[in-house]
C-alpha positions in Angstrom: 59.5 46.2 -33.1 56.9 43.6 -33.5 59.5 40.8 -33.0 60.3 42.1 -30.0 56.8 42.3 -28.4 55.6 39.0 -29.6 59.5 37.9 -27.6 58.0 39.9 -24.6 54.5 38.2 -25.1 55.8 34.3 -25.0 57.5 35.7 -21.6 54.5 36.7 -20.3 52.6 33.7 -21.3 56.0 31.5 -19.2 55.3 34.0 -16.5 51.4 33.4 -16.4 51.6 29.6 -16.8 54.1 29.5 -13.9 52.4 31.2 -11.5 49.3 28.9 -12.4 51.5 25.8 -11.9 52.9 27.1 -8.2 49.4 28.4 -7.5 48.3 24.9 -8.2 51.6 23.3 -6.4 50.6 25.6 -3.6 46.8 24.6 -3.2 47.9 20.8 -3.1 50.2 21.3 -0.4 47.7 23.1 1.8 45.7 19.8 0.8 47.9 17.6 1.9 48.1 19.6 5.3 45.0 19.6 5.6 44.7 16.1 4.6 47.6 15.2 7.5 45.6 17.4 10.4 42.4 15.9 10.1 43.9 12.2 10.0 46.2 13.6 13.1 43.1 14.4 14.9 41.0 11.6 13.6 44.0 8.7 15.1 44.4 11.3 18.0 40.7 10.8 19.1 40.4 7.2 18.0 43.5 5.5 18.8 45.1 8.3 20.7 45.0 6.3 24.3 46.5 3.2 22.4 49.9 4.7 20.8 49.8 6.8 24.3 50.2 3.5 25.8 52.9 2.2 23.4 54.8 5.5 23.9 54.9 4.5 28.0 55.8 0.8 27.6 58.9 2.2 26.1 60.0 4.3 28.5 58.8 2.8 31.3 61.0 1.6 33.5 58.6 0.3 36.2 54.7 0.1 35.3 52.3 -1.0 37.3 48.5 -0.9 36.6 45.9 0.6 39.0 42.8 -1.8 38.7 39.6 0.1 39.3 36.6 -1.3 41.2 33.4 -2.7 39.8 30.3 -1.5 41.0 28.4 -2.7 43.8 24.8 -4.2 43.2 22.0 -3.0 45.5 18.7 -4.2 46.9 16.1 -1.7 46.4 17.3 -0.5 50.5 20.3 -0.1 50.0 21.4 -4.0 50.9 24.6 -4.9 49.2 23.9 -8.1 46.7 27.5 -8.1 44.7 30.6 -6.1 46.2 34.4 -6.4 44.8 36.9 -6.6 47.9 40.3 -5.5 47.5 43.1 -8.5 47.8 46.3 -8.7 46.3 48.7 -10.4 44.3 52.1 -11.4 45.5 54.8 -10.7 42.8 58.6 -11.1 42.5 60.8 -9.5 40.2 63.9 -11.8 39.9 65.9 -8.8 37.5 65.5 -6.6 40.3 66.7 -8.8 42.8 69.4 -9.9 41.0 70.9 -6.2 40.9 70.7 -5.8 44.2 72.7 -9.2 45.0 76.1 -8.6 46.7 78.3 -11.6 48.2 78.7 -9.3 51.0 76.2 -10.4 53.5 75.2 -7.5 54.8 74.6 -5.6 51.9 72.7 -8.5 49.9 69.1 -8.3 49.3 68.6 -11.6 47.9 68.9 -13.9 50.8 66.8 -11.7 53.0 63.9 -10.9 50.9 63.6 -15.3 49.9 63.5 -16.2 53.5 60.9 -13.2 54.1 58.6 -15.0 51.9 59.3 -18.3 53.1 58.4 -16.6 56.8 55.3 -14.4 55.8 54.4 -17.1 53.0 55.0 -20.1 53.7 56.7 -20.3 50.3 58.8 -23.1 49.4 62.6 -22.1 49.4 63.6 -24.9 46.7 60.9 -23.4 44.8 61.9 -20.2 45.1 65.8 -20.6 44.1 64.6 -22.2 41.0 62.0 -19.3 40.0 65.3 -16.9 40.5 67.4 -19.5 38.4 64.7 -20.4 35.3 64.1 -16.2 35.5 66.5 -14.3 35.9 65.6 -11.7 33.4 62.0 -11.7 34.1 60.4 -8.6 36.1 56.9 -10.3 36.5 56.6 -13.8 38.5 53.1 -14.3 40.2 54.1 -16.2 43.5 50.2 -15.9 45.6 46.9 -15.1 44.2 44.0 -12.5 46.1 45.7 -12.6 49.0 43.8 -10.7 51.5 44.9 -7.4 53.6 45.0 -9.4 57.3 47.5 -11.7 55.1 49.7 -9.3 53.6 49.5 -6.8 56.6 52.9 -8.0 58.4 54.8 -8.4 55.6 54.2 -5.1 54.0 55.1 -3.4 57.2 58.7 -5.6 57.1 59.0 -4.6 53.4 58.5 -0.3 55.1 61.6 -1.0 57.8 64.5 0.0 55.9 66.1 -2.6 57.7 64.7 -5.7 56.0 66.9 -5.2 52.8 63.4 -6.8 50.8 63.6 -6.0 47.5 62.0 -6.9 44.0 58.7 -7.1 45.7 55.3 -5.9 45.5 51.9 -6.3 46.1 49.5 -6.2 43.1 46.3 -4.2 43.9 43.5 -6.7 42.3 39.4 -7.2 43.3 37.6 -10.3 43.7 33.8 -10.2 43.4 32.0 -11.5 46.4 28.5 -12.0 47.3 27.3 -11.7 50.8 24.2 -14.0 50.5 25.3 -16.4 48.3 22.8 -18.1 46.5 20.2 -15.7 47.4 18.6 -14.2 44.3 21.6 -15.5 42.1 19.3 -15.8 38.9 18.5 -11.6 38.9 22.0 -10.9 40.0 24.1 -13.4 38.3 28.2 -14.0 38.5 31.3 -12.6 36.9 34.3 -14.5 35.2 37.9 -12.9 35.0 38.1 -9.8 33.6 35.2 -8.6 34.8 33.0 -10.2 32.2 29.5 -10.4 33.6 27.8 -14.0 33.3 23.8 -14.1 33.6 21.4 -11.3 35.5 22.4 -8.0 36.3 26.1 -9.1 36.0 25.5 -9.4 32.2 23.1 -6.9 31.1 24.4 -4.2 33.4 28.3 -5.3 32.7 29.7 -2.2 30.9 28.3 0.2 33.3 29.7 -1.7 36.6 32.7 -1.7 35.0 35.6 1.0 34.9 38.8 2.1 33.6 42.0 0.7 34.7 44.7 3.2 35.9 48.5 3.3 36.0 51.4 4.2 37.2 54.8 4.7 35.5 58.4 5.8 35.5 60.0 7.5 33.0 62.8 9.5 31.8 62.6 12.7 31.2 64.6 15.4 29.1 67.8 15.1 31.8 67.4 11.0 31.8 66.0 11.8 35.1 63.3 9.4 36.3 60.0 10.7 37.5 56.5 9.1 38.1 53.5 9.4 37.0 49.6 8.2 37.9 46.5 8.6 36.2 44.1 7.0 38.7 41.7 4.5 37.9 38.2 5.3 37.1 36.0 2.9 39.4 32.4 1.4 37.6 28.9 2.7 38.8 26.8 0.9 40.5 23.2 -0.8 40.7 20.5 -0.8 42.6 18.1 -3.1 41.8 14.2 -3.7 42.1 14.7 -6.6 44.6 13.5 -6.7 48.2 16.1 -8.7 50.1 13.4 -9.2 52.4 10.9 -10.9 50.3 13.3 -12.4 48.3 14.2 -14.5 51.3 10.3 -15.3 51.8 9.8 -16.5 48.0 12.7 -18.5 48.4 12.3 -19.9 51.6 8.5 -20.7 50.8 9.8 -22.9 47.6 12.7 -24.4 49.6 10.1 -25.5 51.5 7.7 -26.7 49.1 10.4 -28.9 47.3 11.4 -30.3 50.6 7.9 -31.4 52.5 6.8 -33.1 48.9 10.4 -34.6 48.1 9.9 -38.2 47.6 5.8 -37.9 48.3 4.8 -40.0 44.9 8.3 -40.4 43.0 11.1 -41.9 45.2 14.4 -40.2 44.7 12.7 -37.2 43.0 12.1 -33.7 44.5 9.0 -31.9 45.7 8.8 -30.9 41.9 10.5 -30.5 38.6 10.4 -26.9 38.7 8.6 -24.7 41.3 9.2 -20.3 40.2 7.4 -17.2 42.2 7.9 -13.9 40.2 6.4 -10.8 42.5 6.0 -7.6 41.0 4.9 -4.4 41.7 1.8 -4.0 38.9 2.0 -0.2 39.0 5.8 0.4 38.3 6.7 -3.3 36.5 9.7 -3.3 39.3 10.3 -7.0 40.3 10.5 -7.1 43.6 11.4 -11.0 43.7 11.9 -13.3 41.5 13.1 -17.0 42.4 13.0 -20.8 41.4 14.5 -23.7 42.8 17.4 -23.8 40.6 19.4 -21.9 42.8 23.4 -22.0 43.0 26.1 -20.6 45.1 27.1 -16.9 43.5 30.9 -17.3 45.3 31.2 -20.8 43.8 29.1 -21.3 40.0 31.2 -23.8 38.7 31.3 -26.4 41.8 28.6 -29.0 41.3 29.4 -30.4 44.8 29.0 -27.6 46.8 25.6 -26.8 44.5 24.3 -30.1 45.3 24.4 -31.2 41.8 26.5 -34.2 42.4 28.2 -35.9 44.5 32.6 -35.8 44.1 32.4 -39.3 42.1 29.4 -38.2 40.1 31.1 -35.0 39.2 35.2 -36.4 38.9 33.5 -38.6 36.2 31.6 -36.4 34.0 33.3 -35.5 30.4 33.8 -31.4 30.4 30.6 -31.5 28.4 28.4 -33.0 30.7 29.6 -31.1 33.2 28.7 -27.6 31.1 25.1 -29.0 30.6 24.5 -29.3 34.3 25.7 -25.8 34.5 24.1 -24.1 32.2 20.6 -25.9 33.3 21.3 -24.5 36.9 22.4 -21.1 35.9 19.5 -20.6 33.6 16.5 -18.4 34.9 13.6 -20.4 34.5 11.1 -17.1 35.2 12.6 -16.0 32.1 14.3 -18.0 29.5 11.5 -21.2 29.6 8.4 -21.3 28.1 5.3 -23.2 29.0 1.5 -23.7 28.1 -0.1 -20.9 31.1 -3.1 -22.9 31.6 -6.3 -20.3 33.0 -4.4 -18.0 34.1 -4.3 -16.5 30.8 -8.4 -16.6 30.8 -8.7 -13.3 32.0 -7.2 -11.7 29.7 -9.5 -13.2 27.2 -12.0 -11.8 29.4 -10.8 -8.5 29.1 -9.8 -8.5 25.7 -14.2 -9.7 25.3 -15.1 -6.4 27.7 -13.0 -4.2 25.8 -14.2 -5.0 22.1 -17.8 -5.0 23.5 -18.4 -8.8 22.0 -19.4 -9.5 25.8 -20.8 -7.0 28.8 -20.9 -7.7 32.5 -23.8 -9.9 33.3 -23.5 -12.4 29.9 -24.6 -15.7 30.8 -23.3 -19.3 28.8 -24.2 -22.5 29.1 -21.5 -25.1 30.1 -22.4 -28.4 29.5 -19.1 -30.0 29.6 -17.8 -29.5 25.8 -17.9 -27.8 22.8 -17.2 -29.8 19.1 -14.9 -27.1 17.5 -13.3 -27.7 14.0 -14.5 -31.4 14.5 -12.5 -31.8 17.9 -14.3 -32.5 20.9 -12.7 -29.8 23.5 -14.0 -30.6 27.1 -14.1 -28.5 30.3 -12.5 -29.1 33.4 -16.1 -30.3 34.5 -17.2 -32.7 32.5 -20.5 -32.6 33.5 -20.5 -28.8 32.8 -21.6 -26.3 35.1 -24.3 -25.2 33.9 -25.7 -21.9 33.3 -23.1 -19.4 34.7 -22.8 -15.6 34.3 -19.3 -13.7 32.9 -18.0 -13.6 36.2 -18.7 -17.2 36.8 -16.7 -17.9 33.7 -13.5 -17.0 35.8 -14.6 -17.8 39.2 -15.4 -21.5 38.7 -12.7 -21.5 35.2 -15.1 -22.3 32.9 -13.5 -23.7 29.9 -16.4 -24.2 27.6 -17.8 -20.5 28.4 -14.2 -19.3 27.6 -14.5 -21.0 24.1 -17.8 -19.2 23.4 -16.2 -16.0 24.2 -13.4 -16.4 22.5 -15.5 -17.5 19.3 -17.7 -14.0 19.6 -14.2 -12.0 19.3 -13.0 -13.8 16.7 -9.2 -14.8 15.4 -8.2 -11.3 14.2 -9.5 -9.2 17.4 -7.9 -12.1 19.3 -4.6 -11.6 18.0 -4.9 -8.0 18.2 -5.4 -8.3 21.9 -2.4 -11.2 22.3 -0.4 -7.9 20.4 -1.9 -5.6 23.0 -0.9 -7.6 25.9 2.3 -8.1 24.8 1.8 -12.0 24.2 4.6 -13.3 21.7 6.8 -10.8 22.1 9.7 -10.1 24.6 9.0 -8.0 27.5 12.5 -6.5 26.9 13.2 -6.7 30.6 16.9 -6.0 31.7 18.0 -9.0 32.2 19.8 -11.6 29.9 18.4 -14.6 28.2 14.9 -13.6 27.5 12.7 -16.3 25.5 11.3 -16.0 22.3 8.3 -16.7 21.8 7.0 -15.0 18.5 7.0 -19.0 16.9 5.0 -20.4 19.8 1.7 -18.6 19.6 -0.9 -18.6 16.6 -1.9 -15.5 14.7 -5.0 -14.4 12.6 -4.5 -15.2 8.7 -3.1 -11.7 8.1 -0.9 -11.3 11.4 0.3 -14.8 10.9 4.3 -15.0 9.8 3.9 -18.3 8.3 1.5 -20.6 7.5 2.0 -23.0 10.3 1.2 -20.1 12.3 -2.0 -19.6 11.1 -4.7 -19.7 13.6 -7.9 -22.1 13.3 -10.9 -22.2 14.7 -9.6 -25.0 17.1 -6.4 -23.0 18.1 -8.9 -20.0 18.9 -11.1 -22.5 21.2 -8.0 -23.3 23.0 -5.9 -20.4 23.1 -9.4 -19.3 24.9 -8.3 -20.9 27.9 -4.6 -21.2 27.9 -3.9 -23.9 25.7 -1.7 -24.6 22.9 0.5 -21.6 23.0 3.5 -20.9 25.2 4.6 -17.8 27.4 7.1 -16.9 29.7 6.3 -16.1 33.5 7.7 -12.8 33.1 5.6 -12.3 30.1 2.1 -13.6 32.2 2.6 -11.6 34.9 3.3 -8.4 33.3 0.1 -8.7 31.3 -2.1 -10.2 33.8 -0.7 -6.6 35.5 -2.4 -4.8 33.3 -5.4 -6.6 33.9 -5.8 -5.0 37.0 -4.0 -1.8 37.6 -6.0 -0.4 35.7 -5.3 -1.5 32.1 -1.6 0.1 32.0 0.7 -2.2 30.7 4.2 -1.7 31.8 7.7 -3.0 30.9 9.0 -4.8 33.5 12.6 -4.1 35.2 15.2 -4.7 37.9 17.2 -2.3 38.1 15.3 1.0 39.8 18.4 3.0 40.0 22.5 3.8 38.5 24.9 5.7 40.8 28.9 6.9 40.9 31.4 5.6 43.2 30.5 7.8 45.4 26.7 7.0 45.9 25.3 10.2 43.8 22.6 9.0 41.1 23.6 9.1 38.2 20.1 7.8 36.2 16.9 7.2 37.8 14.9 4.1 36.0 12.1 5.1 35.5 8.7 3.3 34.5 8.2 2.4 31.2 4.3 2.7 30.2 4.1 0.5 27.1 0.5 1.1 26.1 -2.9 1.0 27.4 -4.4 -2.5 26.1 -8.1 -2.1 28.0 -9.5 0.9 29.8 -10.0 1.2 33.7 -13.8 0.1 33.8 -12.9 -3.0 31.7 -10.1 -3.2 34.7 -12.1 -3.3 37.4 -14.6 -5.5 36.3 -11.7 -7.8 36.2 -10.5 -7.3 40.0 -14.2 -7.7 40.4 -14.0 -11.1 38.7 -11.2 -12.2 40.3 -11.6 -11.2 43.8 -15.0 -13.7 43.0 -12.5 -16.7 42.1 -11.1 -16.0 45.5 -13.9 -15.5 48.0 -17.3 -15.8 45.5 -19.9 -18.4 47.3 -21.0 -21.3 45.8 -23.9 -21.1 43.2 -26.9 -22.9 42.6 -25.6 -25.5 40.2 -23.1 -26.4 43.2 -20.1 -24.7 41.5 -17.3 -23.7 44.0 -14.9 -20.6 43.5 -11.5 -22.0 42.1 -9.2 -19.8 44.1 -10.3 -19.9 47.2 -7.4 -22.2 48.7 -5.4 -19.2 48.6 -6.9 -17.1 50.8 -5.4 -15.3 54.0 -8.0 -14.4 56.8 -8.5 -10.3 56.8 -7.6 -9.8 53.2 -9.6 -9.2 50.5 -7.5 -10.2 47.6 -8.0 -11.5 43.7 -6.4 -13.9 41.7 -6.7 -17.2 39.2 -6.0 -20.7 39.5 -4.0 -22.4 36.5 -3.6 -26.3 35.3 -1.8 -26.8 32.0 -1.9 -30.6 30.8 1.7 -31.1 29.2 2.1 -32.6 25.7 1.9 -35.6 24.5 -1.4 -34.9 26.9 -1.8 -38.0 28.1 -3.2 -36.8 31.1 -0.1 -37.8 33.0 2.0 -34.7 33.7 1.0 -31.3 34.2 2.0 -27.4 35.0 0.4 -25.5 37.5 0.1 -22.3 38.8 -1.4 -19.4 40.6 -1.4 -15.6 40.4 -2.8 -13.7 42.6 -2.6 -9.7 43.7 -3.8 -7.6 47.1 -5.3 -5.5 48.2 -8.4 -6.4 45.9 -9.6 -2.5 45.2 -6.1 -0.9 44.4 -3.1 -4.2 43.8 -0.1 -3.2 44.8 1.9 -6.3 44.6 1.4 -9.0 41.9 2.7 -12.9 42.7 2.5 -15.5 40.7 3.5 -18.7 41.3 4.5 -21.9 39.1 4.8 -25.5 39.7 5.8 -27.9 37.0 5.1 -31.7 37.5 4.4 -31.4 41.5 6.1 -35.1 43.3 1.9 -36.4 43.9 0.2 -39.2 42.3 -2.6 -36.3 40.8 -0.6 -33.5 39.8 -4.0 -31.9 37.8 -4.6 -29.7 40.6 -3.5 -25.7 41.4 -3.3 -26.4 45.0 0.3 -27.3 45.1 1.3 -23.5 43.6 -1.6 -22.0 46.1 0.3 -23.5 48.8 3.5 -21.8 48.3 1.3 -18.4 46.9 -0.4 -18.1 50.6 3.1 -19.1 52.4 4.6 -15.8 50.7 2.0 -13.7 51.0 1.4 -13.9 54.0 4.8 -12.9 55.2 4.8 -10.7 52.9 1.7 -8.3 52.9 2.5 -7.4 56.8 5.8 -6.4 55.5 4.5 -4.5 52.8 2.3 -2.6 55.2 -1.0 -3.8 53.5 -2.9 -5.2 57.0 -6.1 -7.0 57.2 -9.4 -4.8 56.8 -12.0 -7.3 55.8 -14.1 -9.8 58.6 -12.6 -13.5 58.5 -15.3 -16.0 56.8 -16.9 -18.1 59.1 -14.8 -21.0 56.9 -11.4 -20.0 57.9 -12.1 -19.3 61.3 -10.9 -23.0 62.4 -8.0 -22.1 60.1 -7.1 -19.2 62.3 -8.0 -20.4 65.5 -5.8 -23.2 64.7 -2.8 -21.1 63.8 -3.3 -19.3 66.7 -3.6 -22.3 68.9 0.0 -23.5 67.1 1.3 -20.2 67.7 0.8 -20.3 71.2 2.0 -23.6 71.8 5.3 -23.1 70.1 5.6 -19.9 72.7 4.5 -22.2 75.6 6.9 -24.6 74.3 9.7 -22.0 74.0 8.4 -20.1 77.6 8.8 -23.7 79.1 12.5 -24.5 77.9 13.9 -21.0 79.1 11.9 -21.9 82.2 14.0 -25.6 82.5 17.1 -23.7 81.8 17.2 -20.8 84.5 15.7 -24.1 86.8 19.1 -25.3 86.6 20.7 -27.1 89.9 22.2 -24.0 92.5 25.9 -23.7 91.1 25.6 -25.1 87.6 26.0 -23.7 84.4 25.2 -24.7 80.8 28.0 -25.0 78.9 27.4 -23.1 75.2 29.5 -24.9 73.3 28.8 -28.5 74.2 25.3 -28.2 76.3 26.3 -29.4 78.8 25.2 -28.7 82.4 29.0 -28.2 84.2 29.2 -27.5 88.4 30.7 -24.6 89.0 33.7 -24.5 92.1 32.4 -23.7 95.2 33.4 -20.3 95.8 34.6 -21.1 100.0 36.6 -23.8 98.8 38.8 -21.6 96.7 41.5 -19.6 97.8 40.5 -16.0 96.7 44.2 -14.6 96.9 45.8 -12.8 94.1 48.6 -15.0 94.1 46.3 -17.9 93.3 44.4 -16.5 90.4 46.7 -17.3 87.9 47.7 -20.8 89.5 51.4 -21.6 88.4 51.4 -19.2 85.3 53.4 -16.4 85.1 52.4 -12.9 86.1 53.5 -9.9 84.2 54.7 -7.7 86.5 54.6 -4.9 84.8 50.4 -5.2 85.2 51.6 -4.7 89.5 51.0 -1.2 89.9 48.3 -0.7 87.7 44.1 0.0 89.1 41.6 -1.8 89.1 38.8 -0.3 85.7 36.0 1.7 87.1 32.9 -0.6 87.0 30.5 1.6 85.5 32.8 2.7 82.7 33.7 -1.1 82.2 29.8 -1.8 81.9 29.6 1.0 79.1 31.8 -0.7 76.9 30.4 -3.9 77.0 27.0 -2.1 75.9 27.7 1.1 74.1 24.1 0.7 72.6 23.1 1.7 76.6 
């Protein structure tokens, strides 16, 4: 008896341990399922659309892909900058053709789809016999490039008569970016490459979100090896619109254009009017650019030619290495308002001004004494005026660009509250505006011991005294103006931007850009003692040591406006070439536009003066504030009124001028005519010594006579076409 139930024990224990080994078996096989699902969904969701793809290609029979559209790009109106036109690509499929070849004329395809090409085409037939030779197998020959629709529009509608026997034919669906204005604002909006690939401006930055999704369509067998067709349309990109004013982009440019052209050859012979002249105009309460422009300006529709850019002449260019050739490219492509970096000059005084008023080193009313230097660090630092100007107030410090007060300021804040404010105001760091290629400009400044990233970085007492003013540190234009914003709007720093707004194919908005408030670097008072200041440098009288307002070049009759005058002597400062520049902002109470203008090494034998980026400032702005609808409220000094009464005087002579040649033109001899296209003046026939029959008003041509019974249009119906505006 015990035998047998220790026999029936060692069964159970079998029993027991197999169930634990199939349990076991069992939970590794749900595992493993598991284990397979999760990977199924994980290659579903990841490369799903790729072996989707692969699955097609093999049973497609005919595939075709459905380009989609990149997005438009936008002036801030609704102006298109960058559009993508539908054209087409012309392609033969020589194993198609081939089946459809038959010796029996009249059922052949071959013959009559060749000499269609050769007719709509103007394809070369020899040409043509050899692609079908060299390729018979192929299914994919390009024979024309972007054709456009007015060019393929006759031969598609041979290809829809059934009679035409064209086979093994199609027209590939493609886009080719083009841009309306050509060259106009080309370094905000920038160019694209094939494929879509954005080069430069809003091209670049903005590239993935212009772009969309390729479509296709497909024919496959199904289940009964029957073939049907699919499409999955193509997704098209968003689109941009921008910050940009067409309007005043065309005024900034126009007003450089200008500039470069009167001063071409003025001091340097085969030189023009200057190295590099830049406006950036921005809207201080938003940090939206509204223009932005330099003269390194190239055809959008045509980057790559250097003769139709003006950068060289056909030899010149047909004998540049590929390398050459690149450098001239890139230097004309590159945005100067953002990727170079220069010594400011004053401009960047008053925001060591500020930076004083806010810390409370300095209050309104401060007086200094300028006379002509100040020994820093055992360097003898000198002001603009050598002689000094004497005793001047804080104000006076900016209105006359006191150097030597600025180094006293700058002294009383100190190295670390310096660097704190260059921190606050963004100096030495990027903007991080949307656009490509931004400068650096962390290694080009000088930092208080404890800021100060290296010790080559560390600033001195000597780098303080010239910082002060401007000196011996480098910014960006679009890092000047976007601080010297915040200067006066009220001591809001903003990040600046060009792009305002995204939106779908079909014009909804799909993201509003909104402004980006940074930080506050000083408060409003410390703000408006600043317009105060600077309004001063414009329109401030002289004072009793003879000192005259800096700024004051650049003023427009009516306006009350503020702004600073910059020189920057270039290095090795041998007081031979220099940067200067101007910014400037109306109305004077509340800015609403910001413009600042840069000219490096003007074409004039004294280039140490701001006058020459004044000159193009007051050009734009006064086009531009009447289009901004700020007008004139203030009473015109008595020292611009021969300014205006000359202007006027100009004004109305150009009218007389124009008055007096329409005048000579509707004076012309009884029965003459100017011709338009030559301008000539042509006698007309006398009417008496014409026959007026109706047989005679078509000379020897032939009349159509199927026009013989039809009436005359009714005049005034006729008249409405002409002017359907009426």
């Amino acid at each position: 008896m015990s035998r047998h139930r220790r026999r029936l024990s060692r069964r159970q224990r079998g029993i027991l341990k197999m169930k634990r080994k199939l349990a076991l078996l069992f939970v590794v096989i749900v595992l493993l399922l598991m284990g397979i699902i999760v990977r199924l969904v994980y290659i579903n969701r990841v490369s799903g659309e790729q072996y989707k793809k692969r699955v097609l290609a093999q049973q497609d029979t005919k595939s075709q892909t459905l380009p989609y559209k990149r997005g438009d790009i936008y002036d801030r109106n609704g102006t298109v900058l960058a559009t993508s036109e539908k054209v087409y690509n012309l392609i033969l499929d020589p194993g198609v053709l081939w089946k459809n070849y038959d010796e029996d004329a009249k059922k052949d395809c071959v013959e009559p789809t060749l000499s269609a090409l050769v007719e709509y085409f103007d394809l070369d037939r020899s040409e043509l016999n050899t692609i079908m030779q060299e390729k018979k197998d192929s299914h994919y020959v390009m024979l024309k490039k972007q054709l456009t629709k007015s060019e393929v529009q006759d031969f598609e509608e041979a290809m829809d008569d059934k009679d035409s026997r064209i086979e093994g034919v199609w027209l590939e669906d493609t886009y080719i970016r083009r841009y309306p204005y050509d060259s106009l604002a080309c370094n905000v909006i920038g160019y694209t490459v094939s494929g879509n690939v954005g080069q430069y401006g809003i091209e670049q930055q903005y590239s993935d979100t212009l772009n969309g999704e390729d479509g296709r369509t497909y024919n496959y067998l199904n289940e009964d090896l029957e073939q049907e067709k699919n499409v999955r349309a193509a997704v098209d990109g968003d689109s941009v619109m921008s910050t940009i004013d067409v309007t005043l982009q065309e005024i900034v440019e126009k007003a450089i254009n200008d500039f470069q052209e009167k001063y071409t050859n003025n001091f340097r012979e085969g030189e023009a009017g200057s190295k590099t002249a830049a406006a950036i105009m921005m809207d201080p309460n938003t940090g939206e650019i509204l223009a932005m422009a330099s003269n390194r300006k190239y055809d959008l529709n045509q980057p790559y030619d250097l003769v139709a850019n003006g950068i060289a002449t056909q030899e010149e260019s047909d004998a540049m290495t590929e390398e050459e050739r690149l450098d001239k490219l890139n230097e004309l492509w590159r945005n100067f308002c953002v990727s170079d970096t220069y010594e400011p000059g004053s401009t960047a005084k008053p925001i060591t001004v500020a930076a004083a008023l806010e810390s409370g080193v300095v209050h309104d009313g401060d007086t200094f004494l300028c006379d002509g230097r100040q020994n820093v660090g055992g360097h003898e630092i000198w002001c603009a005026k050598k002689i000094g100007h004497g005793v001047i107030d804080l104000e006076g410090s900016l209105k006359f660009s006191c150097n030597d007060a600025l180094m006293q300021i700058a002294a009383k804040l100190g190295e670390e509250e310096y660097s704190k404010y260059q921190n606050l105001f963004n100096l030495g760091l990027r903007t991080g505006i949307d656009l490509p290629g931004e400068a650096r400009t962390d290694s080009l400044i000088y930092y208080a011991k404890d800021l100060a990233p290296s010790d080559n970085l560390v600033m001195g007492a000597t780098d303080l005294a010239t910082n002060s003013f401007g000196q011996n540190f480098n910014v960006t234009m679009v890092q000047l103006i976007s601080a010297f914003s915040a200067t006066i709007n009220g001591g809001y720093y903003y990040q600046p931007h060009v792009v305002k707004k995204i939106m779908d194919s079909n014009g909804g908005t799909v993201k509003n850009v909104e402004p980006i408030l940074l930080r506050r670097p000083i408060s409003s008072k410390t703000s408006a003692l600043i317009r105060q200041y600077l309004y001063a440098t414009m329109y401030g009288a002289q004072d009793a040591n003879g000192n005259n307002a800096t700024g004051r070049a650049a003023r427009i009759a009516g306006y009350a406006m503020g702004g600073k005058t910059g020189t920057a002597e270039k290095i090795p400062r041998d007081k031979t070439n220099y940067l200067v520049s101007f910014i400037g902002f109306a109305p004077a109470d509340s800015p609403q536009v910001v413009l600042y203008v840069v000219v490096d090494e003007p074409n004039a034998p004294k280039q140490s003066t701001s006058s020459f980026a004044q000159e193009i400032w007051k050009n734009i702005m006064k086009q531009a504030l009447p289009y901004l609808n700020i007008y004139p409220t203030e009473e015109i000094p008595e020292d611009m009124k021969a300014e205006v009464e000359a202007e006027q005087a100009a004004a109305a002579e150009a009218a007389a001028s124009e008055e007096e040649s329409s005048e000579e033109e509707s004076a012309l001899p009884e029965g003459t005519v100017v011709d338009p296209q030559t301008g000539e003046t042509v006698q007309m026939p006398d009417p008496d010594s014409v026959d007026q029959s109706d047989d005679s008003v078509l000379g020897d041509a032939p009349v159509n006579e199927n026009l013989e019974n039809v009436e005359p249009a009714d005049a005034t119906e006729d008249t409405a076409d002409a002017n359907p505006t009426e």
